[in-house]
N, C-alpha and C positions, 0 to 999 in steps of 0.2 A: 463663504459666499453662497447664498442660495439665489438661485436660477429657476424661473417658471417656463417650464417649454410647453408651449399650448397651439400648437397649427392647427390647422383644417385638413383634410384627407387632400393631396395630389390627385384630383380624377380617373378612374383609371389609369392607376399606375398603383399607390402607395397609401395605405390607409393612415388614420391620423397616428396613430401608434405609433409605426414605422417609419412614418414621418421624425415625428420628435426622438424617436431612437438615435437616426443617423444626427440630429443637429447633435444629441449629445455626444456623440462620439468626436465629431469634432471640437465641440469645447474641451473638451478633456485633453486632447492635446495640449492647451494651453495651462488650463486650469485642472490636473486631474483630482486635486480634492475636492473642487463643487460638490456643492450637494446640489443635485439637479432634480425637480420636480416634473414629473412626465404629465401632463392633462391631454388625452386626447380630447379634441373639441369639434363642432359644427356648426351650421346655420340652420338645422330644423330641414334643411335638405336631404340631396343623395351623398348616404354615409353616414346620417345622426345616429340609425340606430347602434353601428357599428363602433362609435365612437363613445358613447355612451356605455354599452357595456364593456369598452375598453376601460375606462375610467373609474367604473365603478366597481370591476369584476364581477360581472353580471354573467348572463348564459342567453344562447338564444333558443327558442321556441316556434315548433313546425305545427302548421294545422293546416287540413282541406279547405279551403273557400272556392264557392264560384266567383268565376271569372267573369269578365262584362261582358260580353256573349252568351254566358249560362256552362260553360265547359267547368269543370273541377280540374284545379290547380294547387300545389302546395304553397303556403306562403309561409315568412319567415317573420316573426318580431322579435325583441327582446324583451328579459326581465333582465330589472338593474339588481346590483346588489342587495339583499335586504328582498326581495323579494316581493313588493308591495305597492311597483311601480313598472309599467311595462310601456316601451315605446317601438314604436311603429310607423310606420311609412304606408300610406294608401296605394300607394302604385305598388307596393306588395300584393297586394290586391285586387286593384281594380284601374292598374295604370295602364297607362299607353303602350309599351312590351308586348301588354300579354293578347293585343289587338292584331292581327298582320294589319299589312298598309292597307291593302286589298279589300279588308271588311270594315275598315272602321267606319261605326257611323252613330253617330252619338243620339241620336233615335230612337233607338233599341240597346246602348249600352246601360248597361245597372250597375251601382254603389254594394247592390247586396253584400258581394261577397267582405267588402269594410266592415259592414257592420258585423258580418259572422266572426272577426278576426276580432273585434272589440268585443266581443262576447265568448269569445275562448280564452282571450287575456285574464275577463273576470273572474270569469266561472274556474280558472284557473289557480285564485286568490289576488287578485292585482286589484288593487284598491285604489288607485291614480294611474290613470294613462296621458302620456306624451305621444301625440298623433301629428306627422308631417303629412298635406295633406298636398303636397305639388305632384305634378305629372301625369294626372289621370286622365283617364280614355272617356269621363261620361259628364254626362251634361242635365243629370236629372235633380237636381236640388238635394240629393242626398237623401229620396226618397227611400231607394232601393235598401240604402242604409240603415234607414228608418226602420223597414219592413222586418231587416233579421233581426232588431231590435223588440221586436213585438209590438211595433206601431202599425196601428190597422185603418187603411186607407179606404173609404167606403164612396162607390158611386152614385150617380143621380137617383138608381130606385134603390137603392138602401142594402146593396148589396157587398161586402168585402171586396176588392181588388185583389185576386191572387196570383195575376201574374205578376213577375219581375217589375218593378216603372222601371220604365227607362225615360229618358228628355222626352221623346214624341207621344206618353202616355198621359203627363202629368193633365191635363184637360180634362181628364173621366173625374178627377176625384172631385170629389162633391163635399165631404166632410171627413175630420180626421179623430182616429176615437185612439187615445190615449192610454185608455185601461189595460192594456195587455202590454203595457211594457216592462220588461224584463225586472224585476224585484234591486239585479247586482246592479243595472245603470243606473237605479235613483240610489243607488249610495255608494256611488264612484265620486270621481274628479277627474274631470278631462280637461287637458291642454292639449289647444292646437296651435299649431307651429307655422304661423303663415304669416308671411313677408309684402305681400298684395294688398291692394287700400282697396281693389275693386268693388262697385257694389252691384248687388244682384242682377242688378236688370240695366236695359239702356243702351245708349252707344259705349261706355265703358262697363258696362257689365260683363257675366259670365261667357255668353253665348256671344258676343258682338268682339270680345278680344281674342277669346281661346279657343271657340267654335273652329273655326276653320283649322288648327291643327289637330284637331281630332277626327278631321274626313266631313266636317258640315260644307253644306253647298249653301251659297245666299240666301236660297228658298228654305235650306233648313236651319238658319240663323235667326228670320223672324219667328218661324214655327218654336223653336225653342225657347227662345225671348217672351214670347205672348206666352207659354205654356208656364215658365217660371217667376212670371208675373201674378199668375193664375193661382199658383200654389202659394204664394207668398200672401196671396191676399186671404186664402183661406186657413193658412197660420196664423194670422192676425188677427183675424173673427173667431176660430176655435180654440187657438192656445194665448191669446192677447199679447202675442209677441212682434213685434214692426220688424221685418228684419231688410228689408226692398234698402234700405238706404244704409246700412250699417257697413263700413269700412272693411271688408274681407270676405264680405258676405258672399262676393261671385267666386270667390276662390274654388279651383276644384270644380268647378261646376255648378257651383252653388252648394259644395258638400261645408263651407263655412257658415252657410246662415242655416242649414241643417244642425250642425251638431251644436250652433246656438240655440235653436226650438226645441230638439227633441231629448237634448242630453244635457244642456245645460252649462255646455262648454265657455270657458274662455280664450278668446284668440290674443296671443304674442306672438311677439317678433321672434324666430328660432331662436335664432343667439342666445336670448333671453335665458330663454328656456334651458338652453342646454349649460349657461353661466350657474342658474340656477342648482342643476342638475347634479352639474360635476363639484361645486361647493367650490366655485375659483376664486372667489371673492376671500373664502378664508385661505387657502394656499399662498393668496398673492402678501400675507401679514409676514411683515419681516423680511420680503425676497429682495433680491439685491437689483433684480435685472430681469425682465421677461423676453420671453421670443417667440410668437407667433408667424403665421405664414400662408400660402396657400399656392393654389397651381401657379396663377399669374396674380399680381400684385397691379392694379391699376386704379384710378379715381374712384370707381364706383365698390372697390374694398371698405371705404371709409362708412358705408352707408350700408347697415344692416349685415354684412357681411362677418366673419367669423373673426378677422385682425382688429375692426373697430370692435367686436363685443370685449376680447381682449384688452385692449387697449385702453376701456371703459374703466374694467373692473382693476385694471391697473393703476389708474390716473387715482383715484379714489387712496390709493396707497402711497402715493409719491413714487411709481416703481416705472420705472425708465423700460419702455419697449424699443424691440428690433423686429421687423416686419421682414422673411425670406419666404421673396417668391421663387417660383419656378425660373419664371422669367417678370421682366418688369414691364409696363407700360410704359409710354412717353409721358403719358400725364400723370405716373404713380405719385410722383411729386406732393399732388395734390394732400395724400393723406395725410401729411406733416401738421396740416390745419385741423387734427382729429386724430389728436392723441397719439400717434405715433410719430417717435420720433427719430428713426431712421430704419433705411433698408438695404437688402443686398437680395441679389438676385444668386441661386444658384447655380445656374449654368456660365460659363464662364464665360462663352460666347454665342455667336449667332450658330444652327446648327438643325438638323432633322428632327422633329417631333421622337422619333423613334429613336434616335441617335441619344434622347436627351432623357427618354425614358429609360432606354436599356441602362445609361450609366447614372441615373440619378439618384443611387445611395452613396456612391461617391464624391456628386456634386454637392452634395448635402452635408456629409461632410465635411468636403471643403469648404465649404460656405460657413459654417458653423467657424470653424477655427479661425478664418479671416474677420469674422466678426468678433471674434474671441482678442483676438491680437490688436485688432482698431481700438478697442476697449484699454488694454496693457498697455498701450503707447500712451493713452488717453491718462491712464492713472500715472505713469513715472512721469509724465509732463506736470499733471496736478503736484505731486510731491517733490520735484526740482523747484517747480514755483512756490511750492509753501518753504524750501528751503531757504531758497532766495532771499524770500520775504523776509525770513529768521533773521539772518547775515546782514542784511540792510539795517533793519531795525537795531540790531546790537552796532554797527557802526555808528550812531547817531545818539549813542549813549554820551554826556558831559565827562571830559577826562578830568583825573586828580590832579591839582597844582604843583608841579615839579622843583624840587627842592628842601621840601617844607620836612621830610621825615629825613633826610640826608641830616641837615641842622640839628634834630632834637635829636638824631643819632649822637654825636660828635658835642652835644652838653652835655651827653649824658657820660663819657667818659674823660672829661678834661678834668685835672687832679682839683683839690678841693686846694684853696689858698689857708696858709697858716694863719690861726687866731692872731691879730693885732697884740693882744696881752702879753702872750708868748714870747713875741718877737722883740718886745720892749726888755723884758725879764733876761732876758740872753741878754743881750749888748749891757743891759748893767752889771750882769756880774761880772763879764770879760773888762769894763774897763773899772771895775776895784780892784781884780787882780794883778793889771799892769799898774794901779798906784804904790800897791804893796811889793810890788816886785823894785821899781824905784827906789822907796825910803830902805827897803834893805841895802843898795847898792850905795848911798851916801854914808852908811855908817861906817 
C-alpha cells in the first residue's frame, strides 16, 4: 500500500515536515509495512519556503537587504534541490514584522530590499525563482524593487530618482529607463505565488483594501491610490504593458503588477506552484490513499488552500483523500464538494489553543491511526461482501438429477445372462442320456 502524506504547516506550532512525520507514525500502527510518501506542501504563503526545501532537500540562504524603513536586516530564502530554483517570501524582506506598529506608514516604506533578495538569489546561480509576495509593509507599486533591480526612475527635469520610492513618492517619476536592468533578471523565470484577484487601483485595489493595515490613514489612501495610478500609467506609455486592471496586480502593494512590468513575471495561485514544485502529481501515480491537512479545516480549505491543491492533483489519479485538521469547522463539511473526500480532526476534543499545541504530535498521531483503522474496517467489510457475494452465487448453481449414476452404477455390475444356444445344447444332451440310461434297463 502506498500512502501520499502532503499537509500544510500547523501555524506556529509544527512545520509541514513534522506535520506528516507524526500522521505517519500513526498509520503504522495500523499498517506498519506502508510505504508512506512524505511531501511537505503549502499555499505560496507563510512556510512555502520551508516547505519546499523540505521536499526537495534543498538549503537555506542569508543575505543583507534593506528593510522598509532603510535599516539593514538579514533575510532568509531557499535554494531547492538542484540548485537552479530559489524560493522566497517578501515579508523576508520588506514585510510588516520588520515595521513596529509605531512607524508604519506606507509613504515612506520601499520594496527595495525584495528586489536586493532577488538579486542575490541570481547572482547566486538561480535561474527560476518562486516569490510569495503576501504580508508586506509597502504600498509603492514595487517600485523600490524595481530600483535594486537596476530600473531607473527619472523625474520631470530629466533627472534619476535616487532615493528609496516609497507609495508617497511615486508622483515625481516622469519616465522610466529600462537600460540598466540587471543582465541575471532578463534571463531568469519568475513565479509569483499570489492568491488575490485585486487590481491595482480603485475601491478594490492595492491601497483602498490593504492600506489601512499597513498604518495608512484615509487621507493617505487616496494619496496612494492617485500615486499608483500615476505609475501605472506611465508603465504603459514607456514599457506598453496595461497592468491598472490585471487580476493580482494590487497584490502586495502593487508589487504584482511590478514584477509583471519589470521582470516579466507570471502570477499563480500558490498551491499551484508549490504542486508543481514538489513533482506531487508524479508521487500521487500508483498511491493507494492520500492525506493532507492543515491547522483548521473549514469551507474556505476548498478554495486555493493547500488540502484542495492536494486533493486536485489526487482526483486526477483516482487517489481517495483524507483531510486532518487541527481542528474542524462547522461548515468543514463543505469540502466534500471538492475532492475530498473525508476528514478528521485532530484534537479529540474541545480544549486551550496551547493545551492543543503542546500535545499536538500526539494528537497527530492519534488521528493518523483512527483514520488508519476507519479505512481496515472499511476493507474487511468490502471483502465479507465480496465473500458473500461468492456463496450466493454458487448457491444458485442448477443441481445434478438424483439417481441417474446410482442406475448406471448397478448395470454395470449385474451378471451377464447365458447365451440362448448354450442353454438349448445342455438340456439336449441331459435328455439322451436319460433315454440311453432307460433302453438299458428294459434289457
Amino acid at each position: 500500500m502506498k500512502i501520499v502524506i502532503a499537509p500544510d504547516s500547523f501555524k506556529e506550532n509544527l512545520t509541514s515536515m513534522e506535520v506528516a512525520t507524526e500522521i505517519e507514525a500513526g498509520l503504522r500502527r495500523v499498517w506498519p509495512k506502508a510505504r508512506c510518501v512524505k511531501i511537505p506542501m503549502a499555499d505560496g504563503g507563510e512556510g512555502t519556503v520551508q516547505s519546499l526545501v523540505d521536499a526537495t532537500g534543498g538549503e537555506f540562504v542569508e543575505c543583507m537587504v534593506t528593510a522598509p524603513l532603510g535599516e539593514r536586516v538579514k533575510a532568509v530564502y531557499g535554494l531547492l534541490g538542484g540548485g537552479r530554483t530559489a524560493v522566497m517570501e517578501m515579508a523576508a524582506a520588506s514585510g510588516l514584522p520588520l515595521v513596529p506598529r509605531d512607524r508604519r506608514n506606507p509613504l515612506l516604506a520601499t520594496s527595495y530590499g525584495t528586489g536586493e533578495m532577488l538579486l542575490h538569489a541570481l547572482r547566486g546561480g538561480a535561474r527560476e525563482i518562486i516569490i510569495g509576495i503576501g504580508g508586506s509593509a509597502t504600498n509603492d507599486g514595487g517600485a523600490g524593487m524595481a530600483q535594486a533591480l537596476g530600473v531607473r526612475f527619472i523625474d520631470a527635469a530629466g533627472n534619476p530618482i535616487t532615493e528609496l520610492l516609497g507609495g508617497g513618492m511615486l508622483e515625481r517619476v516622469a519616465r522610466i529607463d529600462m537600460a540598466g536592468l540587471q543582465p541575471e533578471v532578463r534571463r531568469s523565470t519568475i513565479h509569483v505565488a499570489c492568491d488575490v484577484t485585486n487590481p491595482l487601483c480603485g475601491p478594490s485595489g492595492a491601497s483602498h483594501v490593504y492600506g489601512k493595515q499597513k498604518g495608512a490613514t484615509a487621507e493617505m489612501i487616496e494619496t496612494l491610490d492617485r500615486n499608483l495610478a500615476h505609475l501605472a500609467a506611465i508603465v504603459k506609455r514607456d514599457l506598453g504593458i496595461d497592468v491598472v486592471r490585471r487580476p493580482g496586480a494590487g497584490a502586495a502593494g502593487g508589487m504584482g503588477a511590478a514584477l509583471i512590468a519589470f521582470t516579466g513575471a507570471t502570477l499563480k495561485r500558490g498551491v499551484e506552484l508549490v504542486v508543481e514544485a514538489t513533482r506531487l502529481e508524479k508521487h500521487m501515480q500508483g498511491a493507494t490513499l492520500a492525506i493532507t491537512g492543515e491547522g483548521r479545516v473549514d469551507f474556505q480549505t476548498a478554495f486555493g488552500k493547500t488540502p484542495s491543491g492536494v486533493a486536485t492533483a489526487a482526483r486526477r489519479h483516482g487517489v481517495p483523500v483524507i483531510a486532518i485538521g487541527g481542528g474542524l469547522a462547522d461548515d468543514a463539511a463543505g469540502v466534500f464538494a471538492h475532492g475530498i473526500d473525508g476528514l478528521e480532526a485532530a484534537t479529540p476534543n474541545a480544549m486551550e489553543l496551547d493545551v492543543a499545541i503542546r500535545k499536538s504530535r500526539q494528537y497527530l498521531q492519534d488521528a493518523g491511526e483512527r483514520v488508519a483503522r476507519l479505512i481496515a474496517i472499511g476493507q474487511r467489510m468490502a471483502r465479507k461482501s465480496a465473500a458473500d457475494g461468492a456463496r450466493k452465487a454458487a448457491s444458485k448453481q442448477p443441481k445434478k438429477k438424483a439417481g441417474a449414476p446410482a442406475a448406471k452404477a448397478r448395470a454395470k455390475v449385474r451378471p451377464k445372462a447365458q447365451p440362448r444356444t448354450a442353454s438349448r445344447a445342455s438340456s439336449k444332451t441331459a435328455r439322451s442320456r436319460s433315454a440311453s440310461a432307460a433302453r438299458a434297463a428294459r434289457r
